[in-house]
N, CA, C, O and CB atoms as a CASP TS submission, in Angstrom:
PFRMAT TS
TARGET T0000
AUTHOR 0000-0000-0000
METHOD Language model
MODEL 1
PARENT N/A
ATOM      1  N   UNK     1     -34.061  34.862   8.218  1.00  0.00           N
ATOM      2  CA  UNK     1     -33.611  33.541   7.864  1.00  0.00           C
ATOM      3  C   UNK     1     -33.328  33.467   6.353  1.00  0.00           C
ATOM      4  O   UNK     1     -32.271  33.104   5.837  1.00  0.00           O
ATOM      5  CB  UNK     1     -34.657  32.493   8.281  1.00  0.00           C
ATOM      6  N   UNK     2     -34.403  33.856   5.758  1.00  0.00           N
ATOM      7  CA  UNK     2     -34.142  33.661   4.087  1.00  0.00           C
ATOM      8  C   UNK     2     -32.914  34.992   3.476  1.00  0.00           C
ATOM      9  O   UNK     2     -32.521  34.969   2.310  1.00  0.00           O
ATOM     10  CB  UNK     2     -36.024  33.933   3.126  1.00  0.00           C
ATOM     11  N   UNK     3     -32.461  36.036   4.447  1.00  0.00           N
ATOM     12  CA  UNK     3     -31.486  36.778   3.915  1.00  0.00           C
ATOM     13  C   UNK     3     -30.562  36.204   4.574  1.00  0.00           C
ATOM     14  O   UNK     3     -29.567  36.864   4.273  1.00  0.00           O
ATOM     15  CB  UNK     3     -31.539  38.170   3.981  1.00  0.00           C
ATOM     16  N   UNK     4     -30.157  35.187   5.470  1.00  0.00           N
ATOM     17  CA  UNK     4     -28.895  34.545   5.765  1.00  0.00           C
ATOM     18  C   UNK     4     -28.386  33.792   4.703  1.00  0.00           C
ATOM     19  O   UNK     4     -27.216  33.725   4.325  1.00  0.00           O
ATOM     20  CB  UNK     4     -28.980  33.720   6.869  1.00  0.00           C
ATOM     21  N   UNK     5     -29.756  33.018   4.088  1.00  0.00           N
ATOM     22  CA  UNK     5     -28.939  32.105   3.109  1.00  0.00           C
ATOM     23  C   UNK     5     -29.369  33.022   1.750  1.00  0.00           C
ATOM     24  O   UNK     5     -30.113  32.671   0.835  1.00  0.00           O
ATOM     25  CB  UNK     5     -29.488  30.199   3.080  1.00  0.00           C
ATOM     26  N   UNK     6     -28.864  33.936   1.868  1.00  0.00           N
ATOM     27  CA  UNK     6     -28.481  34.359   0.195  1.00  0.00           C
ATOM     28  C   UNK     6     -29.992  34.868  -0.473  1.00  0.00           C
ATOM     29  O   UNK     6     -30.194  35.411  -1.560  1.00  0.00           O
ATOM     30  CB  UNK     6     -27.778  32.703  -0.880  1.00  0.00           C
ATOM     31  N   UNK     7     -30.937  34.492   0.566  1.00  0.00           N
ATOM     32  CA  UNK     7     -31.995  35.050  -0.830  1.00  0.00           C
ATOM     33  C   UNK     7     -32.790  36.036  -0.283  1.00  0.00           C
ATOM     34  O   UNK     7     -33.191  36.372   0.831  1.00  0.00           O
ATOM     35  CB  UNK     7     -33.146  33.850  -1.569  1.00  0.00           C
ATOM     36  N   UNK     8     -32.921  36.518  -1.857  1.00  0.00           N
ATOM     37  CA  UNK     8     -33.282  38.291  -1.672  1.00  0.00           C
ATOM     38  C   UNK     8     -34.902  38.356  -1.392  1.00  0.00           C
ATOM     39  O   UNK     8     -35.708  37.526  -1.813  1.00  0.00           O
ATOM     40  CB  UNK     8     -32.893  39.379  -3.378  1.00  0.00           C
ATOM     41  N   UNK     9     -35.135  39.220  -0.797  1.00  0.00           N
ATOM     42  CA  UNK     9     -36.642  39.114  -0.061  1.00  0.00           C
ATOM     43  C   UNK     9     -37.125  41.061  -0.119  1.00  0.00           C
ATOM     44  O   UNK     9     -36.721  42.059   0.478  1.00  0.00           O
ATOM     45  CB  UNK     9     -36.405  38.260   2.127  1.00  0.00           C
ATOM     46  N   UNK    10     -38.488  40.705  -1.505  1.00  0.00           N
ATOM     47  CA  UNK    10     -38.543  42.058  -1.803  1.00  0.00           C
ATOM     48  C   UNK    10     -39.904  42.421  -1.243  1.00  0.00           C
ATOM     49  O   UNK    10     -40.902  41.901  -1.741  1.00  0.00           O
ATOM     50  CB  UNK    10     -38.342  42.377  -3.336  1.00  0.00           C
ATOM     51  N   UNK    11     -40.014  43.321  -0.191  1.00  0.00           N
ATOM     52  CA  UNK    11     -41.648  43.981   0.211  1.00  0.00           C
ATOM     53  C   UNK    11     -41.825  45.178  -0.135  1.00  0.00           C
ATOM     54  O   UNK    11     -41.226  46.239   0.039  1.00  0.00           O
ATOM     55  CB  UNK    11     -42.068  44.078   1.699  1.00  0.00           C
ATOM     56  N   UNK    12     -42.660  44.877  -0.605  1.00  0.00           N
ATOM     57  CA  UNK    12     -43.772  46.209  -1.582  1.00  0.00           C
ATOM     58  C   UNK    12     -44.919  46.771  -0.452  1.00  0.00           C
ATOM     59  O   UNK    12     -46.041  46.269  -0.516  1.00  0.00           O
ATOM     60  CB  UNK    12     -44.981  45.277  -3.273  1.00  0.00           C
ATOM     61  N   UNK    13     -44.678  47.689   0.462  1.00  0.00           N
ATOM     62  CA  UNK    13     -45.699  48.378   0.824  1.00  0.00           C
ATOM     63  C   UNK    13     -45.839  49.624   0.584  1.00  0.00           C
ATOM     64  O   UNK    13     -45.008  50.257  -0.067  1.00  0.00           O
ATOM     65  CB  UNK    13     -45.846  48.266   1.844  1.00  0.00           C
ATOM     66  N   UNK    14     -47.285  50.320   1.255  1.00  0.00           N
ATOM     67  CA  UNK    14     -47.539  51.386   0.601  1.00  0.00           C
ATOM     68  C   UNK    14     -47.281  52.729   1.324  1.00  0.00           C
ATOM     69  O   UNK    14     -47.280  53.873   0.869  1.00  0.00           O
ATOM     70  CB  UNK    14     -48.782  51.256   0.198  1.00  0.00           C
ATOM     71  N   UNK    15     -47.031  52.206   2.754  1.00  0.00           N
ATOM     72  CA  UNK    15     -46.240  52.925   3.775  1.00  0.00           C
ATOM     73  C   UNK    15     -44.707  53.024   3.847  1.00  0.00           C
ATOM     74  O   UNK    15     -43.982  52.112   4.244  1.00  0.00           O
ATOM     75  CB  UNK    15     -46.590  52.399   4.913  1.00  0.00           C
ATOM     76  N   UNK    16     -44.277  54.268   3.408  1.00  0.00           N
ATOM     77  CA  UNK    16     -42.585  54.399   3.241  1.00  0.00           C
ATOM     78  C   UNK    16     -42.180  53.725   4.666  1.00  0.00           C
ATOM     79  O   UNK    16     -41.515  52.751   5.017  1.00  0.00           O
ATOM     80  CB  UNK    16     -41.887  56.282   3.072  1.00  0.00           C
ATOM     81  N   UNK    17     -42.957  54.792   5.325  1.00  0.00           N
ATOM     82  CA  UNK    17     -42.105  54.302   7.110  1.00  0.00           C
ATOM     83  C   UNK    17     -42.230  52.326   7.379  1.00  0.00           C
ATOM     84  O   UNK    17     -41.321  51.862   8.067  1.00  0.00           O
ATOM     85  CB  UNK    17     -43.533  55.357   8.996  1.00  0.00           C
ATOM     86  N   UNK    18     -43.050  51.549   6.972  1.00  0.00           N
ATOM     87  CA  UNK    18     -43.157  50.454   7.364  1.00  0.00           C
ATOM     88  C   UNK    18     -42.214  50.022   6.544  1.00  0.00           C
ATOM     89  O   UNK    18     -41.502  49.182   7.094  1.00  0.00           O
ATOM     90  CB  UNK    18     -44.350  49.900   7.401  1.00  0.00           C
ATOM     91  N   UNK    19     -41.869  50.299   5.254  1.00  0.00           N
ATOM     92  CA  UNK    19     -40.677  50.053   4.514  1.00  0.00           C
ATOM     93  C   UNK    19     -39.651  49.585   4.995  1.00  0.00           C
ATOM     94  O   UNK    19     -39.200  48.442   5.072  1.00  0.00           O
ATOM     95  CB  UNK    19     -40.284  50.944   4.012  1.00  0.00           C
ATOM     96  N   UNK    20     -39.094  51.186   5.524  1.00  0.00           N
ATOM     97  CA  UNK    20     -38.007  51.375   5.975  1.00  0.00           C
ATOM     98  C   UNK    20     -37.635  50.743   7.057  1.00  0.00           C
ATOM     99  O   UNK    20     -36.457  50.431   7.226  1.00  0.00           O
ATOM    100  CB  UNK    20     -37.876  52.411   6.086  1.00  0.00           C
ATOM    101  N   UNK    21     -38.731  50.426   8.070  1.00  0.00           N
ATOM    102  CA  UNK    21     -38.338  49.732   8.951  1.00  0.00           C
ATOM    103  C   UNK    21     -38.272  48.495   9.119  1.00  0.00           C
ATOM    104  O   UNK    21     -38.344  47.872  10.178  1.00  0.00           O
ATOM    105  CB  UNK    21     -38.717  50.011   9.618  1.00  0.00           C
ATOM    106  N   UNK    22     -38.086  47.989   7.724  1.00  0.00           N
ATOM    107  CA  UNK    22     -38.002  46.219   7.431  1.00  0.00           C
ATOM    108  C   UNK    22     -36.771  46.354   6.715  1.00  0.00           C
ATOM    109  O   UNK    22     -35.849  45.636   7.102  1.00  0.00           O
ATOM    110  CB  UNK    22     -39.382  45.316   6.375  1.00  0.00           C
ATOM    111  N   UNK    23     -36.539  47.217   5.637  1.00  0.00           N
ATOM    112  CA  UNK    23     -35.673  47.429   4.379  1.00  0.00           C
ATOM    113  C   UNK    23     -33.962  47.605   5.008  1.00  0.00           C
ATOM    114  O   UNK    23     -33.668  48.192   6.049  1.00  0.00           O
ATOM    115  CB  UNK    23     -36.312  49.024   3.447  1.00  0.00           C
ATOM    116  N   UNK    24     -33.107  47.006   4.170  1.00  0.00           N
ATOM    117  CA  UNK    24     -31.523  47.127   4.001  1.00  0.00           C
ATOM    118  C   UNK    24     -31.113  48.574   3.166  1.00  0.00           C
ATOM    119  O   UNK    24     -30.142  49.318   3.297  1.00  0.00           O
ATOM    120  CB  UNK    24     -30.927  45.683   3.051  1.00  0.00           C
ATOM    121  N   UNK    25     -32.267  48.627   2.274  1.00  0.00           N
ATOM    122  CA  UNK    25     -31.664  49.198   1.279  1.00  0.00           C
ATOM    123  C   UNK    25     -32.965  49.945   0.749  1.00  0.00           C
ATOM    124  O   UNK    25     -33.770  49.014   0.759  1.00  0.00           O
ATOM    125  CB  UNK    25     -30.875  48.177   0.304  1.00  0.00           C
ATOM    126  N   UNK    26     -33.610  50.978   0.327  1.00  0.00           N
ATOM    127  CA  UNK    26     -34.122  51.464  -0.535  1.00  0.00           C
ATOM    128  C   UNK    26     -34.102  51.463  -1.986  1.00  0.00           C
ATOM    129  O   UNK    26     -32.939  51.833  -2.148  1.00  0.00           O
ATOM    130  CB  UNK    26     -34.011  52.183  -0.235  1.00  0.00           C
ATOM    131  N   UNK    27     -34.634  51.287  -3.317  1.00  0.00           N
ATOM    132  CA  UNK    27     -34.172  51.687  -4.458  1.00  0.00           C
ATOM    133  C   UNK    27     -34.864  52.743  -4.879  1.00  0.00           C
ATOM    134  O   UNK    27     -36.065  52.590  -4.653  1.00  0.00           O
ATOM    135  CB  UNK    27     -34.140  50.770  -5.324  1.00  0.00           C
ATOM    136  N   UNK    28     -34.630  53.651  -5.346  1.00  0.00           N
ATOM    137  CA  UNK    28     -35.762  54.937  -6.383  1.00  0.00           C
ATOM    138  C   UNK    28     -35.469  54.775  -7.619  1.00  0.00           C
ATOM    139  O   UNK    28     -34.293  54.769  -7.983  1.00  0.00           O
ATOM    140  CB  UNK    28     -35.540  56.748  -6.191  1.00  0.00           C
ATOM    141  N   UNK    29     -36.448  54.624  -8.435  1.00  0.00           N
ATOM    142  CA  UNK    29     -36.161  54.135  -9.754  1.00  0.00           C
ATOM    143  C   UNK    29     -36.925  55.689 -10.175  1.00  0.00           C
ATOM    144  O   UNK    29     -37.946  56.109  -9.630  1.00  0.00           O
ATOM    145  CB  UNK    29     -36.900  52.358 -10.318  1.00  0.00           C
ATOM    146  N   UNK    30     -36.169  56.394 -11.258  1.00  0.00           N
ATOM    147  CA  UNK    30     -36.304  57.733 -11.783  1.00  0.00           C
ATOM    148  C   UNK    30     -37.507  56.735 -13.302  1.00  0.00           C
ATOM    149  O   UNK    30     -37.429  55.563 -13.667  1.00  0.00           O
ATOM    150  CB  UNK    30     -34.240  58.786 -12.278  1.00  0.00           C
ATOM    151  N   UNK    31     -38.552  57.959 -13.837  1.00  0.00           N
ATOM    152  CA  UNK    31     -38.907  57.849 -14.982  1.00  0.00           C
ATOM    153  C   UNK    31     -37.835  57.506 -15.906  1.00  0.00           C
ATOM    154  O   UNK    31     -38.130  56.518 -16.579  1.00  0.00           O
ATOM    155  CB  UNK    31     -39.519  58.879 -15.273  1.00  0.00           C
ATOM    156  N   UNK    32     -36.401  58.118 -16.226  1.00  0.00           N
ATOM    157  CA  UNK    32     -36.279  57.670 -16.987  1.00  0.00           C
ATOM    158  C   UNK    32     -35.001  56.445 -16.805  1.00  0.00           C
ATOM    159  O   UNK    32     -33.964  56.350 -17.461  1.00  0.00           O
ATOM    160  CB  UNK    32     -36.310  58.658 -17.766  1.00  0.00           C
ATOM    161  N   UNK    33     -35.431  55.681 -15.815  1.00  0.00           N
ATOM    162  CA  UNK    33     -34.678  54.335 -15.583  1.00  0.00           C
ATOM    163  C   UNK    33     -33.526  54.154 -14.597  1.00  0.00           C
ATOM    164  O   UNK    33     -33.031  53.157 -14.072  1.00  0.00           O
ATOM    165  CB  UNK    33     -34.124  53.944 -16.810  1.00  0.00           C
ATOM    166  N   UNK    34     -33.257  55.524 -14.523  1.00  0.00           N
ATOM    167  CA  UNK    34     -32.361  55.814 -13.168  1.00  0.00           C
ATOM    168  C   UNK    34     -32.213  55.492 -12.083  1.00  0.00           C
ATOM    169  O   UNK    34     -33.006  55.991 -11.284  1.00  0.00           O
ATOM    170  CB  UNK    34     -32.368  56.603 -12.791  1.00  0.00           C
ATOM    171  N   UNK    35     -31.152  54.524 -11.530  1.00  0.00           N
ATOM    172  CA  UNK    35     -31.864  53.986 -10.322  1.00  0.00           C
ATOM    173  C   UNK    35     -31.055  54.391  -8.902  1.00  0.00           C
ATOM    174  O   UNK    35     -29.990  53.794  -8.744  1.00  0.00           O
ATOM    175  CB  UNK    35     -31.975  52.303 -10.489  1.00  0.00           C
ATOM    176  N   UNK    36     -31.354  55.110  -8.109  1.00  0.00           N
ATOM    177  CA  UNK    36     -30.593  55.510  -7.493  1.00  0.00           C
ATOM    178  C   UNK    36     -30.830  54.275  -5.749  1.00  0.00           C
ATOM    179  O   UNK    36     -31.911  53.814  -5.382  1.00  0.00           O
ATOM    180  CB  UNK    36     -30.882  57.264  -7.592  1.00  0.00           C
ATOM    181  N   UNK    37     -29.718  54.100  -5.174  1.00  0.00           N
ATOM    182  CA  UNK    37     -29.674  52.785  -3.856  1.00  0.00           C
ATOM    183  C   UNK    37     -29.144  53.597  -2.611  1.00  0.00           C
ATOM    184  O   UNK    37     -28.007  54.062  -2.527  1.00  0.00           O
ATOM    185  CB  UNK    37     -28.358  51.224  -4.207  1.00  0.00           C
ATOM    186  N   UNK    38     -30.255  53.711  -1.539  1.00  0.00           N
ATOM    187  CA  UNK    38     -29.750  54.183  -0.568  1.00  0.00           C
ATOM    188  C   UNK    38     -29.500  53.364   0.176  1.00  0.00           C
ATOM    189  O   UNK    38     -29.867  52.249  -0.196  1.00  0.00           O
ATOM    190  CB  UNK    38     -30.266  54.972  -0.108  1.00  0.00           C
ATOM    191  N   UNK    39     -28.684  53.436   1.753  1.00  0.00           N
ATOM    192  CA  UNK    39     -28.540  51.836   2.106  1.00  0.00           C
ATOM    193  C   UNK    39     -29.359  52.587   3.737  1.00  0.00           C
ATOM    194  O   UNK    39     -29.862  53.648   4.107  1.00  0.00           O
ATOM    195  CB  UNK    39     -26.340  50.827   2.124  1.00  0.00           C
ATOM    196  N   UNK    40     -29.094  51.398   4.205  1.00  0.00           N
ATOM    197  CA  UNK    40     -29.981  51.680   5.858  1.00  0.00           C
ATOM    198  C   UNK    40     -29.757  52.963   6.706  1.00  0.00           C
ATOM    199  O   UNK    40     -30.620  53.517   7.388  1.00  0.00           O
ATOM    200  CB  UNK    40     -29.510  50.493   7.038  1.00  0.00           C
ATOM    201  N   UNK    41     -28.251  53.412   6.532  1.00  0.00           N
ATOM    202  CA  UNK    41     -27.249  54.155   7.076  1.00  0.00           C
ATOM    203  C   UNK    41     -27.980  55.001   7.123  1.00  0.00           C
ATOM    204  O   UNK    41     -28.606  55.251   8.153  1.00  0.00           O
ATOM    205  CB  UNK    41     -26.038  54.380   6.549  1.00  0.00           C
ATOM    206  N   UNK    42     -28.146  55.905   5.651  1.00  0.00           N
ATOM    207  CA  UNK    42     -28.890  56.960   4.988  1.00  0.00           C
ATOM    208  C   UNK    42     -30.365  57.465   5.467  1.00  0.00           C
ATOM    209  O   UNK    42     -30.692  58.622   5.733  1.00  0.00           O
ATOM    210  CB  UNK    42     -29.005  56.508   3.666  1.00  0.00           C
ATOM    211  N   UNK    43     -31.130  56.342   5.505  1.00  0.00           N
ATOM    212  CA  UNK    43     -32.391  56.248   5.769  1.00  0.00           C
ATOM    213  C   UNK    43     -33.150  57.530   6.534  1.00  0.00           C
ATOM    214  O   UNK    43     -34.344  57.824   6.485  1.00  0.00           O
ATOM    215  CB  UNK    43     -32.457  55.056   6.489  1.00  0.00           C
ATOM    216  N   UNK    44     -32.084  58.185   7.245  1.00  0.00           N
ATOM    217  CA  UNK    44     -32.854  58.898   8.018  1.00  0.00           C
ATOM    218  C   UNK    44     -32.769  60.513   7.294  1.00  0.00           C
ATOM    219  O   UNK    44     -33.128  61.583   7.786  1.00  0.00           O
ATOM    220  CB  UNK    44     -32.310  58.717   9.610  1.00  0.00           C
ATOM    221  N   UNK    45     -32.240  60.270   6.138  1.00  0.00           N
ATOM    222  CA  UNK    45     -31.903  61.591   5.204  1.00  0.00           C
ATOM    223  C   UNK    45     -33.229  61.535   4.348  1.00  0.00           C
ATOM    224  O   UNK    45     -33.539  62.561   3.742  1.00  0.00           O
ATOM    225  CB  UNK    45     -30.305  61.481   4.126  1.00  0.00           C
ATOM    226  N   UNK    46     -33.890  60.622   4.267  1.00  0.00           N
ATOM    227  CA  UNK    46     -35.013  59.999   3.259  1.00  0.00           C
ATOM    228  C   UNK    46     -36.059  60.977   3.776  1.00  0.00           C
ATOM    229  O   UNK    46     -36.217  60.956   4.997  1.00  0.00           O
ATOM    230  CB  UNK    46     -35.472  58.163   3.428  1.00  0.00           C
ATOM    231  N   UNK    47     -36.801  61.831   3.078  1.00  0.00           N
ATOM    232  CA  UNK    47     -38.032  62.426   3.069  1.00  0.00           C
ATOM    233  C   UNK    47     -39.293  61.264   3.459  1.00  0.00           C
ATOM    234  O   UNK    47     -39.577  60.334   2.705  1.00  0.00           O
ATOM    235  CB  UNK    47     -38.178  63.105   1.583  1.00  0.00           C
ATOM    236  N   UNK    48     -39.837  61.470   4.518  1.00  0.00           N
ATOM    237  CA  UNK    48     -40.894  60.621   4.774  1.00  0.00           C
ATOM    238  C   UNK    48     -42.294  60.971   4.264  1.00  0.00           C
ATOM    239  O   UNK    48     -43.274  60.226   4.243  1.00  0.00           O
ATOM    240  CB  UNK    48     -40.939  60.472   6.103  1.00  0.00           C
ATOM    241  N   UNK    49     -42.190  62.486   3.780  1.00  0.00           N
ATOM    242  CA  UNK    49     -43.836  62.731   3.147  1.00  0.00           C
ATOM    243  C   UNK    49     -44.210  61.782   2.169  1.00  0.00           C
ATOM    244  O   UNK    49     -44.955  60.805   2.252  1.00  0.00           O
ATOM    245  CB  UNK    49     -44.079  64.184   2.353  1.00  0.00           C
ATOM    246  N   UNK    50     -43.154  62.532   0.642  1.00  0.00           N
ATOM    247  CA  UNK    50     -43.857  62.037  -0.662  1.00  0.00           C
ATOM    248  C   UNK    50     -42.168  62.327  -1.065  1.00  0.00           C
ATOM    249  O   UNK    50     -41.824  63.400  -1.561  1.00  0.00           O
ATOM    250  CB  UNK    50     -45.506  63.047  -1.552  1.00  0.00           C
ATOM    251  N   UNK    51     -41.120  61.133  -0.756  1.00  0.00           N
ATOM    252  CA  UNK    51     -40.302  61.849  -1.676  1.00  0.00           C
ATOM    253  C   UNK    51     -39.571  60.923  -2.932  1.00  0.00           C
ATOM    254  O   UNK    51     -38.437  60.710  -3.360  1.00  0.00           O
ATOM    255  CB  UNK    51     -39.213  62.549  -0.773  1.00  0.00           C
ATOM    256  N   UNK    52     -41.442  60.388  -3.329  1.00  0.00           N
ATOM    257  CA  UNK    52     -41.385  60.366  -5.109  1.00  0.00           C
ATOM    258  C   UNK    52     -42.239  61.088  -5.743  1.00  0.00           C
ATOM    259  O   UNK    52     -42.951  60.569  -6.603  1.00  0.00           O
ATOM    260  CB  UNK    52     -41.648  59.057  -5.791  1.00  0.00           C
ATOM    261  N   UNK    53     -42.343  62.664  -5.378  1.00  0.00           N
ATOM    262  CA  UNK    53     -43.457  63.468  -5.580  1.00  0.00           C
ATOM    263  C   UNK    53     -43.448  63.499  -7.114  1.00  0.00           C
ATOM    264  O   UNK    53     -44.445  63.126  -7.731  1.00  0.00           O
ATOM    265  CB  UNK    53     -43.380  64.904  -4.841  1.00  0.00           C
ATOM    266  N   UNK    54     -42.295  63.956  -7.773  1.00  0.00           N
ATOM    267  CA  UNK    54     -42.088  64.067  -9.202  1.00  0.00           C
ATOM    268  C   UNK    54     -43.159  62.898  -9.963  1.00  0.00           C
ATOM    269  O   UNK    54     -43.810  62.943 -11.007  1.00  0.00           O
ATOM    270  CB  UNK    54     -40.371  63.779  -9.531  1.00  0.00           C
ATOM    271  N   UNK    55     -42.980  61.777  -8.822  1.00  0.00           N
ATOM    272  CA  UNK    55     -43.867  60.758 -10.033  1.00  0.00           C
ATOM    273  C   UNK    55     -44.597  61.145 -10.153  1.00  0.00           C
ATOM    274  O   UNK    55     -44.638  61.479 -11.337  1.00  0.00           O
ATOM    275  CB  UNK    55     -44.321  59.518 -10.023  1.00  0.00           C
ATOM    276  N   UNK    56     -45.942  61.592  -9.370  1.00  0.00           N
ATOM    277  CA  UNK    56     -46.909  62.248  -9.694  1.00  0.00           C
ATOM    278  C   UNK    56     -47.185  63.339 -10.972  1.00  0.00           C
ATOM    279  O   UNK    56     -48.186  63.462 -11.678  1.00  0.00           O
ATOM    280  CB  UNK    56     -47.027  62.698  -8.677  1.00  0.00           C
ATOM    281  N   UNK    57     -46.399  63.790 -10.979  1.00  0.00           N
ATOM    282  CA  UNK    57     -46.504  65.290 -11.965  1.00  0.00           C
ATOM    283  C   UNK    57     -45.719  64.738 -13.390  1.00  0.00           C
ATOM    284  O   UNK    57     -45.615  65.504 -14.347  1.00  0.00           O
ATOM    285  CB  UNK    57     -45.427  66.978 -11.102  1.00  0.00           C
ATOM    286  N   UNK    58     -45.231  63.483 -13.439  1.00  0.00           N
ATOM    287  CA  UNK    58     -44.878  63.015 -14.613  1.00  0.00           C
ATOM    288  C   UNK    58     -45.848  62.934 -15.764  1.00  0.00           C
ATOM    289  O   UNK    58     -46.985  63.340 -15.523  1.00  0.00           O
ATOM    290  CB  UNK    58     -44.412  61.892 -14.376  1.00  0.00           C
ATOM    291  N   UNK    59     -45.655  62.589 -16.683  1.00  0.00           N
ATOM    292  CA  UNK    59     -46.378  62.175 -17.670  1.00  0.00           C
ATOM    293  C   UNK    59     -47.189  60.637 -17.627  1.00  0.00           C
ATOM    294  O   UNK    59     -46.678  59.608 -17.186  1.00  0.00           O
ATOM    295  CB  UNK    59     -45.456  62.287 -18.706  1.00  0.00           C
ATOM    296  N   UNK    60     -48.378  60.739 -18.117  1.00  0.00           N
ATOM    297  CA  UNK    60     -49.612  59.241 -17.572  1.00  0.00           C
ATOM    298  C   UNK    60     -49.347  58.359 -18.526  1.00  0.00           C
ATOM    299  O   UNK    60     -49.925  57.272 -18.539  1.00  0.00           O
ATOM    300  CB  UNK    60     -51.569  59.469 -17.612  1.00  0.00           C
TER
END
């Protein structure tokens, strides 16, 4: 209902898969600001382990 009329509706969970199965769109935001947008289509190209592993091994 609230994405019919225009407004954007953002869920933050901690489960990719429950994500995805609510989500239009994915975003991955890179360390250094990069933001890359996958859309629903894609979704099934998406690594379901860890695939923001890099964050981890970034700098704290």
């Amino acid at each position: 209902m609230l994405l019919d009329r225009g407004i954007t509706v953002v869920d933050i969970l901690l489960n990719l898969s429950d994500s995805l199965s609510l989500a239009d769109r994915l975003l991955m935001i890179e360390h250094d600001g990069t933001v890359r947008e996958i859309p629903k289509e894609n979704f099934a190209f998406v690594p379901r382990n860890v695939p923001w592993g890099t964050f981890y091994l970034g700098e704290a």
